[in-house]
C-alpha positions in Angstrom: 25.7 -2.7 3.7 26.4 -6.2 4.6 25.4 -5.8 7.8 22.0 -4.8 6.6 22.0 -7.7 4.5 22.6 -9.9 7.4 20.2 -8.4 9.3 17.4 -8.8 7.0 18.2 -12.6 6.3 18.3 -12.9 10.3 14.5 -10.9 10.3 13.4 -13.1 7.3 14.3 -16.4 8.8 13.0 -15.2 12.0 9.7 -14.6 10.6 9.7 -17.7 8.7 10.0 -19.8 12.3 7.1 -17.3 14.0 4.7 -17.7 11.0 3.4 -21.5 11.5 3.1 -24.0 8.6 5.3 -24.5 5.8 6.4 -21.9 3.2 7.5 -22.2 -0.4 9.9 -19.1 -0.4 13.6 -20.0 -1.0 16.8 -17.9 0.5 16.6 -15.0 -1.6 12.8 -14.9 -1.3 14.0 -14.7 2.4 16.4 -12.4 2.2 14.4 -9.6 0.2 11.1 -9.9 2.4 13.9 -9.6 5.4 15.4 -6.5 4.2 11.9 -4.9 3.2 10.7 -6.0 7.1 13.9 -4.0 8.3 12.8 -0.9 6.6 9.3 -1.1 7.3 9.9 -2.0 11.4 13.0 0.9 11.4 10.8 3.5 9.3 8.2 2.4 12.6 10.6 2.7 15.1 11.4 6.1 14.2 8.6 7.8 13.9 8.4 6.7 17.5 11.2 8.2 18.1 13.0 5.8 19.7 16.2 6.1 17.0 16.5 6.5 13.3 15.7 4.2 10.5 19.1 2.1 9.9 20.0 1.9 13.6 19.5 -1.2 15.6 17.1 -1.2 18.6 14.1 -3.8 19.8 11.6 -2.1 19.0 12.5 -1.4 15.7 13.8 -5.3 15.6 10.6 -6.1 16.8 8.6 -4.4 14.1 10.7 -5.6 12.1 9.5 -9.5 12.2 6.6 -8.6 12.6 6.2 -6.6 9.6 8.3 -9.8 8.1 5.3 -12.4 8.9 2.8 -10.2 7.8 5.3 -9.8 4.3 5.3 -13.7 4.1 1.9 -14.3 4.2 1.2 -11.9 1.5 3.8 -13.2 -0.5 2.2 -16.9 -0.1 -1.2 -15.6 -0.7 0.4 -14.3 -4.0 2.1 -17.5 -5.2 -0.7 -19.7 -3.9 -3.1 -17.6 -5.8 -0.9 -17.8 -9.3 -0.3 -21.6 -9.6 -3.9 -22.2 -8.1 
């Protein structure tokens, strides 16, 4: 468990230095985006196949951040769109 939790604050600042400009998300904003990215990138990985959802692998990884960014910018199309 806390090695899933590290994990997905590792994914979540990861994403945060890929996806370019500034975001207003703090760490637990972070952390939770990070752990939803892990799911989504290991759920990804295996139905590829290439191992199940809770083990580590690149690809997975990969997916992971990737599924991450895409998590931030919803998040600050959210936020922006609430105090806007």
């Amino acid at each position: 468990m806390i090695g899933f939790l590290v994990a997905g604050l590792i994914i979540g600042a990861l994403a945060r230095l890929v996806k370019p400009g500034r975001q207003n998300l703090g760490l637990l904003a972070t952390l939770g985006l990070g752990l939803v990215g892990s799911v989504i990138g290991g759920t990804i990985a295996s139905l590829l196949g290439t191992g199940d959802i809770f083990e580590l692998n690149i690809l997975g990884f990969i997916a992971a951040v990737v599924a991450s960014v895409l998590l931030i910018g919803v998040a600050e199309a959210l936020v922006g769109r609430r105090s806007g």
